[in-house]
C-alpha positions as CSV (number, residue, x, y, z in Angstrom):
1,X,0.0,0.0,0.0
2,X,2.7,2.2,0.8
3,X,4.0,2.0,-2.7
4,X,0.6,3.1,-4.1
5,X,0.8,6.1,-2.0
6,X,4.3,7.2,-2.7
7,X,3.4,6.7,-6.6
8,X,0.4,8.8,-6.1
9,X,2.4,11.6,-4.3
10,X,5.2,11.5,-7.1
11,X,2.4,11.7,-9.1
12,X,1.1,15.4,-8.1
13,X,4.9,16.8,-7.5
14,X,6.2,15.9,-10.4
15,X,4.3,18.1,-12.8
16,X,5.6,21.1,-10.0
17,X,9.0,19.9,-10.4
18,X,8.9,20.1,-14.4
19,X,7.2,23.7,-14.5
20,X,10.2,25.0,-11.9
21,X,12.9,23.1,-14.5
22,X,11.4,24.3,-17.9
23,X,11.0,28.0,-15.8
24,X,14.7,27.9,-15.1
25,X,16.1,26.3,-17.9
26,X,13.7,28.2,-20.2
27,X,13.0,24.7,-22.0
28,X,10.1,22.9,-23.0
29,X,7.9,20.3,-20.6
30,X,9.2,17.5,-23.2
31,X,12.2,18.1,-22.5
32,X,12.0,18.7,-18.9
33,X,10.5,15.7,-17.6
34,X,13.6,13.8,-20.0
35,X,16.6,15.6,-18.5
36,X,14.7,15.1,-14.9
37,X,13.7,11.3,-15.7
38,X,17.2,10.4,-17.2
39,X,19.1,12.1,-14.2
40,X,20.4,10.5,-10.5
41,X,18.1,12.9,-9.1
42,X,15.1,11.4,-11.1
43,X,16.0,7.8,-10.2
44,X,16.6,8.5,-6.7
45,X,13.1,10.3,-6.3
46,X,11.5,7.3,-8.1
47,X,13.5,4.9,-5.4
48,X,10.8,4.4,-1.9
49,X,14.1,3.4,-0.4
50,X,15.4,7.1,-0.7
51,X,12.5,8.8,0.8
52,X,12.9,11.9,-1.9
53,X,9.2,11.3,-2.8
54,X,7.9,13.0,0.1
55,X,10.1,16.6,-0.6
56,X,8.5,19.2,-1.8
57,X,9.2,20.1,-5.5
58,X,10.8,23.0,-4.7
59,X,13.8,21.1,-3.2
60,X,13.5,18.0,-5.7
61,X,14.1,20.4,-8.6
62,X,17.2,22.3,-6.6
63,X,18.9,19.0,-6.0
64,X,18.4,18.6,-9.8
65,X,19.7,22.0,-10.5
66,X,23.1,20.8,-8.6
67,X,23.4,17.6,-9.6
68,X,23.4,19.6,-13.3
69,X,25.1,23.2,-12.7
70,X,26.8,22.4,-9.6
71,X,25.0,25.6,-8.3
72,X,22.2,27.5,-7.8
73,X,21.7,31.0,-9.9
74,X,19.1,32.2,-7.8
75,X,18.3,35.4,-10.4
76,X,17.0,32.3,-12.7
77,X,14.4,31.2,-10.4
């Protein structure tokens, strides 16, 4: 059951997480969701074992942003 939930939870953050990314990046959803999906960030927040799923978005997409840049540029956000 707990599976279900955490699914369900990744569920209504992720679409957050892409509209920060494609904000920041200035790219397209398509391409958002890709770059997020194919990064360590992405595959840690899909993992239960990591507990990622229940951050807000807000973090989720900075730990992407770093794992990425390496930094923050706060102006872009």
């Amino acid at each position: 059951m707990a599976t279900i939930e955490h699914n369900l939870v990744r569920a209504t953050v992720i679409p957050e997480i892409v509209r920060i990314l494609c904000h920041y990046y200035n790219i397209s959803e398509d391409v958002a969701l890709k770059r997020f999906y194919e990064s360590a960030t992405g595959a840690n927040f899909a993992d239960d074992e990591t507990g990622l799923y229940g951050q807000s978005a807000l973090h989720v997409a900075g730990l992407f942003i770093k794992e990425q840049d390496g930094d923050i540029d706060l102006s872009r956000l």
